[in-house]
N, C-alpha and C positions, 0 to 999 in steps of 0.2 A: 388161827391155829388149826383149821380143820380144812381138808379139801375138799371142795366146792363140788367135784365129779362126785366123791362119794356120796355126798348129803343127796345129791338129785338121783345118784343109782340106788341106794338103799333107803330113802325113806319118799322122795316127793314122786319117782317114778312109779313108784311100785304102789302108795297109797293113791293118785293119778288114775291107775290102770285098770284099780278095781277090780283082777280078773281072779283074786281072789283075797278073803278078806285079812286086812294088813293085821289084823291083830293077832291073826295065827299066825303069818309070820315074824312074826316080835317072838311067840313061844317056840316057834321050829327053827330058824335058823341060829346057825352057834356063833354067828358073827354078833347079835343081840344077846346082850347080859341084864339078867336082873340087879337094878343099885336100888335096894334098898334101905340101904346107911344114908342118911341125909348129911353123914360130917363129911363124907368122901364124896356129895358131890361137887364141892368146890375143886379136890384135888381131882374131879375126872376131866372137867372141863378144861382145868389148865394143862393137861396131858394129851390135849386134843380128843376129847370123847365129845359125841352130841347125846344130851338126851334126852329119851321121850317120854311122854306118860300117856297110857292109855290103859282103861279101865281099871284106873286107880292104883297101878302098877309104874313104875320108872324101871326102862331101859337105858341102857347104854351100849352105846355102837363107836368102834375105836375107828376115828376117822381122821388120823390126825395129819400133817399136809409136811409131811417128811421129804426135805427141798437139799439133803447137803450133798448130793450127786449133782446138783444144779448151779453146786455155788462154787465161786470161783476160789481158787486157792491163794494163800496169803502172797505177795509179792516183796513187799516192802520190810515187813513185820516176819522173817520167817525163823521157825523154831523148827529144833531138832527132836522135842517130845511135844506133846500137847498138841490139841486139837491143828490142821490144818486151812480149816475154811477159813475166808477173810468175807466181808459184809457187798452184799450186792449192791449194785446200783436201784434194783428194787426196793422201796424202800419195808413191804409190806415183808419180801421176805426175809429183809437185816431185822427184823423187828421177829417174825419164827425165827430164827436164828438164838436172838436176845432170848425169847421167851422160853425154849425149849432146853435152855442154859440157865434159865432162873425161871423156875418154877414157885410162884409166889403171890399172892392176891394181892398183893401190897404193891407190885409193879402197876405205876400208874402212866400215863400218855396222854401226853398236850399234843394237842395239833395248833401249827399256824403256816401264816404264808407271807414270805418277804418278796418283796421287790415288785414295781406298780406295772413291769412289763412282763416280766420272767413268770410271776407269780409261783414260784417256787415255794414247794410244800416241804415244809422242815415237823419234824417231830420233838419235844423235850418228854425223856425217859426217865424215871426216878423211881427210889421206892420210896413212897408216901409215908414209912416210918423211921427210918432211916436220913432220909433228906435235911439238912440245914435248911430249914425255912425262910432264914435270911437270904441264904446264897437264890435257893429257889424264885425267891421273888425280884432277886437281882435280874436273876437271869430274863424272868419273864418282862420286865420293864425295858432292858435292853431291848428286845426282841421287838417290840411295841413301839420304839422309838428308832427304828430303822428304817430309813426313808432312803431308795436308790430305786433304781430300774431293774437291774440287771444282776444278780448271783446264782453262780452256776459250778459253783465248788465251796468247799471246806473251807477251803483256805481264805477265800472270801469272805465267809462267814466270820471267821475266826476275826479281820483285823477288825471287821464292822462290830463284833461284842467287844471287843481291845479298847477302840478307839481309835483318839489321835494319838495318843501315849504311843510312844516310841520306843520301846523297849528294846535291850540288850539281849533279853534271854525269852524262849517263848515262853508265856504264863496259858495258855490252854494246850491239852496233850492232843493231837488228831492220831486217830490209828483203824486199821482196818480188819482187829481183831475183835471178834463176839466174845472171849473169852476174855479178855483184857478189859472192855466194857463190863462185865456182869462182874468183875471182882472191885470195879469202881462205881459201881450202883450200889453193891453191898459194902461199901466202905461210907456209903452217904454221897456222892458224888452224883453230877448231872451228865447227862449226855445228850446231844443231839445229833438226830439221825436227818439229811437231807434227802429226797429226790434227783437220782441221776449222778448221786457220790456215792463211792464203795469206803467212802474214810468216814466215820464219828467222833464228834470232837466231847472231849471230855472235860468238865471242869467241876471244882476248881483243881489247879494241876500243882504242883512243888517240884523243887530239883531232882527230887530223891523219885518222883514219878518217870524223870525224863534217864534216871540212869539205871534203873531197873526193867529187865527183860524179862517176855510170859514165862521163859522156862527157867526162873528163876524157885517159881514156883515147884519144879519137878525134878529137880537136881537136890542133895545132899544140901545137911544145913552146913557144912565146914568149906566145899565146895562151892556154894553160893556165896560164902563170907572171903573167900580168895578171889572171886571173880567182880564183887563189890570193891577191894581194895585194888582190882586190876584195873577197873576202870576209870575210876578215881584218880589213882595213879598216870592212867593214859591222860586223862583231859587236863591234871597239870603239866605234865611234856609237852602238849601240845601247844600248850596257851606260852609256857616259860621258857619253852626251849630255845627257842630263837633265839631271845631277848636274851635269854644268858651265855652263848656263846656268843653275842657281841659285847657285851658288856665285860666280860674276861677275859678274851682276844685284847680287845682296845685298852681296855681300864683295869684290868683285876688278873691279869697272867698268874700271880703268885699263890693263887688259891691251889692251884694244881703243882703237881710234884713236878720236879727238875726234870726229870728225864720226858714227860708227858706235854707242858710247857713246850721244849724243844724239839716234839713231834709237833704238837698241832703248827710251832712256827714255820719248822721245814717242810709241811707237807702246803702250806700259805706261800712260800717264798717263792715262786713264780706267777702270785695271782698280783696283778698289777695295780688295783684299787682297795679301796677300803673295807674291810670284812660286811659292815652293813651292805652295799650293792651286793657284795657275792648273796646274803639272806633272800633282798630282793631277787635276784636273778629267780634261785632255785626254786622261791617259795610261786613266783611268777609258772614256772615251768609245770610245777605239783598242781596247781591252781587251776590252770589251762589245760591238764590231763585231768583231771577230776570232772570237770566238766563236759569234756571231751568223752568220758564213758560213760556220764548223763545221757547225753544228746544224741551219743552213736546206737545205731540199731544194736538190739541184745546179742547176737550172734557172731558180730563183728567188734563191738566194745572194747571188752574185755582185752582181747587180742593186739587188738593196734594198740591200744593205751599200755599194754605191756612192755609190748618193741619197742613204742615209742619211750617209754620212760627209762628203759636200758639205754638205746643206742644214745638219746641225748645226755644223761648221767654220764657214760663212758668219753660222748666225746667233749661236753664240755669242762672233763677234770683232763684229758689228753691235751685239749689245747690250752690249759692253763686261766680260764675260766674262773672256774670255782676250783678249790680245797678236796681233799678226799674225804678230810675230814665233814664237812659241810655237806657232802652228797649224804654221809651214813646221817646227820642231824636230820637231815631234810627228810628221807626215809624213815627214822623215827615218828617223827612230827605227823606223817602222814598214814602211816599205819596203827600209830595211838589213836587218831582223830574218827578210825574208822572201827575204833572198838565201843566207844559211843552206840549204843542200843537204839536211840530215837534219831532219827534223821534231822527231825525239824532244830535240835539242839548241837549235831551235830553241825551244822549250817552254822549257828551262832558261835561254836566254837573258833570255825575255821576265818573266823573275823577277829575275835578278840587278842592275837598275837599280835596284830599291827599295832594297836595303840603302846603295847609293851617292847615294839622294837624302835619307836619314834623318839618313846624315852630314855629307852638304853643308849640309842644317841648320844645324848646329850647328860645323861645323869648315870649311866653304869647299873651296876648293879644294886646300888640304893634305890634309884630309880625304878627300878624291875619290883624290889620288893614294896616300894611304896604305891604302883601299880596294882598288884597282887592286893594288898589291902584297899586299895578301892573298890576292887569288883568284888569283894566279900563284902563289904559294908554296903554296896549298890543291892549284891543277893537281899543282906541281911534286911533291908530297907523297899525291896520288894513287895509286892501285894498280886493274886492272882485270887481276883473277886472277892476281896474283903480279908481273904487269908493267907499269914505269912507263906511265902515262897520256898523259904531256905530251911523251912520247918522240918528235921530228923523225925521227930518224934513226936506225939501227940495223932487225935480224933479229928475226926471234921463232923462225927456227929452234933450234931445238935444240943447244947446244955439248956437247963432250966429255963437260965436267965434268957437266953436267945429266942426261946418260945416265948417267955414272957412278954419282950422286947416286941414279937412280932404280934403280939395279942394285942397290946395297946394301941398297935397304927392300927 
C-alpha cells in the first residue's frame, strides 16, 4: 500500500544521515502528523500512512503508492461511467488497486504457487467476514491438488478449478475489473489474482453474474430494469431464432398471418435448397466474421469485417443464396449475441443454437421448445462451487449452519 521511495526519502534516509536529529523533524515538517487516536490507526494504515513512534509520540506520514496513471485501462470490460482502470499484470499492484477500492481489515490474502515448471504465483482474495467458509476451503483444496507444469493465464486456471466437468455455460466469472472484484468480495465471493494476467477470476459466479454489467450499478433503477430485460430478451433471439425460422418455414407456416407467410415464401422462391442449409450457410458466414475481427489487428478489424459482412449479405441474397428474409434473422441473431455483457458467456451462447437447429430438423417447433426446456433444467441443475447457478435471488453469505458444518471437520 505504501511507496517504497517515500518510506527511504522520509524516514530511513534522513534517520541514516543523522545530520540532524530526526525527532525534530517528526515535529517540523507538515508532511508528519500527530495520530494520537489509537482506533484510527488501523484506518491510517489501510489508506497507505506509515507510522512511527518516537518518544512516546505516534506519527504519521501519508505515503501511499497511488499507481492509477500506471494502470492500464479496461479493454474488454468497458463502461461508459465508472471507474476506468482494469487490473495489471502486476500482481502487487492489481492487489493497490483492490485494496484502495476496499478499504477494510477484514480483506485477507493467501498466497500460493501452481505448476512444477512455471511456478506461478496466484493469490486467493476474500474478506475473512463475509467469505462462505465452505466455498473458501473448496477453493483452497482445489488449489492444492493442481499438479501441471505450465499456467500462464486465467483461463487456464479457471478449467484446472472446473475440472473435467464439461460444462455448457461458464460457472467462474474472469474479468479485468478492480471495481467489479471489490463488489464481489463484498457480496462474500473469492477471487484470484494471478502473475502475468491482467484478468481475475471470481467465484462462485451465477447466470445473473454473467448478464449484469459495472454500469449497471450507476445508471437509474428503471433504466437498469429495461436494459436487464434487453438482454435477456437478446440471449433468447439468439439461442431460438434460428431454430424457429426453420421450424415455421418447414413445419409451422400457419403461425404467421396470410399476407406475411406469402412474403417470407416469395422472398425463398429462388433459394434452391432447404431453409436449414440457407441457416447454415449465413450462420457459417457471421461465425467466420466474428472471429475474423478477433484475430484481425484493432485498426483494421472492425473495418474489413464491416465491408466484408455487407458485400457478402448483398451478394449472396443477389445471387439467390440465401432469403432477405434470412439475412435480417442472421443480423439479428448476431447483434443480440453481442449485447451479452460478459464475453466468456457470450462465447457459450454463440454455440447453443446449433443443437436447437439440429432438432428443428427433425421435430419443428415442438422440438425447439422441448430444447428450450432442456437448457433451463441443465441451468437449473447446475452447480458453480457448491452453489446453485441459475440462482435470481438469495446470499452467498455464509449461514449458521454452514459455519457450524465447517467447525465440525
Amino acid at each position: 500500500m505504501c511507496e517504497e521511495k517515500m518510506i527511504a526519502d522520509f524516514i530511513f534516509v534522513p534517520f541514516a544521515k543523522r545530520e540532524q536529529p530526526y525527532l525534530e523533524q517528526l515535529r517540523t515538517l507538515v508532511e508528519y502528523k500527530v495520530a494520537d487516536d489509537v482506533a484510527k490507526w488501523r484506518e491510517l494504515l489501510l489508506r497507505g500512512n506509515a507510522l512511527i513512534e518516537a518518544d512516546g509520540i505516534v506519527y504519521s506520514l501519508y505515503a501511499a503508492r497511488i499507481i492509477p496513471n500506471q494502470s492500464p485501462q479496461t479493454q474488454v470490460e468497458s463502461a461508459i461511467q465508472g471507474p476506468q482502470l482494469a487490473l495489471s499484470e502486476d500482481m502487487s499492484r492489481s492487489l493497490n488497486l483492490i485494496r484502495s477500492m476496499y478499504q477494510s481489515a477484514d480483506l485477507s490474502v493467501e498466497e500460493h504457487t501452481i505448476g512444477s515448471v512455471s511456478k506461478t504465483p496466484i493469490m486467493v482474495v476474500f474478506d475473512q467476514r463475509r467469505v462462505d467458509p465452505i466455498i473458501l476451503d473448496n477453493v483452497r483444496t482445489k488449489i492444492t491438488t493442481i499438479h501441471v507444469e505450465m499456467v500462464n493465464a486465467a483461463g487456464e486456471l479457471d478449467k484446472l478449478l472446473i475440472g473435467k466437468r464439461k460444462h455448457l455455460f461458464p460457472t467462474v466469472l474472469i474479468t479485468e475489473r478492480p471495481d467489479r472484484i471489490t463488489k464481489a468480495i463484498a457480496k462474500g465471493k473469492v477471487v484470484i489474482l494471478m502473475k502475468n494476467s491482467m484478468f481475475a477470476i471470481i467465484l462462485p459466479a451465477t447466470f445473473f453474474d454473467f448478464m449484469h454489467a459495472v454500469e449497471d450499478h450507476y445508471e437509474a433503477f428503471w433504466m437498469t430494469r429495461f436494459l436487464f430485460f434487453l438482454r435477456y430478451t437478446s440471449i433468447l433471439l439468439t439461442i431460438t431464432l434460428p431454430a424457429l425460422y426453420i421450424s415455421i418455414v418447414s413445419y409451422n407456416p400457419e403461425l404467421f398471418r396470410v399476407q406475411l407467410a406469402f412474403s417470407i415464401a416469395g422472398s425463398r422462391s429462388a433459394v434452391p435448397y432447404p431453409s436449414f442449409i440457407e441457416v447454415f450457410i449465413m450462420l457459417f458466414m457471421i461465425e467466420t466474421l466474428i472471429e475474423a475481427s478477433i484475430r484481425l489487428p484493432l485498426y483494421i478489424g472492425t473495418t474489413a469485417t464491416t465491408v466484408s459482412g455487407l458485400i457478402l449479405g448483398q451478394a449472396a441474397q443477389q445471387a439467390g443464396l440465401v432469403s432477405s428474409i434470412m439475412i435480417i434473422v442472421t443480423s439479428v441473431v448476431a447483434i443480440a449475441d453481442f449485447v451479452i455483457p460478459v464475453s466468456s458467456l457470450s462465447f457459450a451462447v454463440r454455440f447453443l443454437k446449433y443443437p436447437l437447429i439440429i432438432i428443428a430438423i427433425f421435430f419443428g417447433i415442438s422440438g425447439v421448445a422441448v430444447g428450450v426446456f432442456v437448457y433451463i433444467t441443465y441451468l437449473c441443475n447446475l452447480r458453480s462451487f457448491g452453489k446453485p447457478y441459475f440462482r435470481i435471488f438469495g446470499r452467498l453469505q455464509p449461514t449458521e449452519g454452514d459455519i457450524g458444518q465447517v467447525k465440525m471437520k
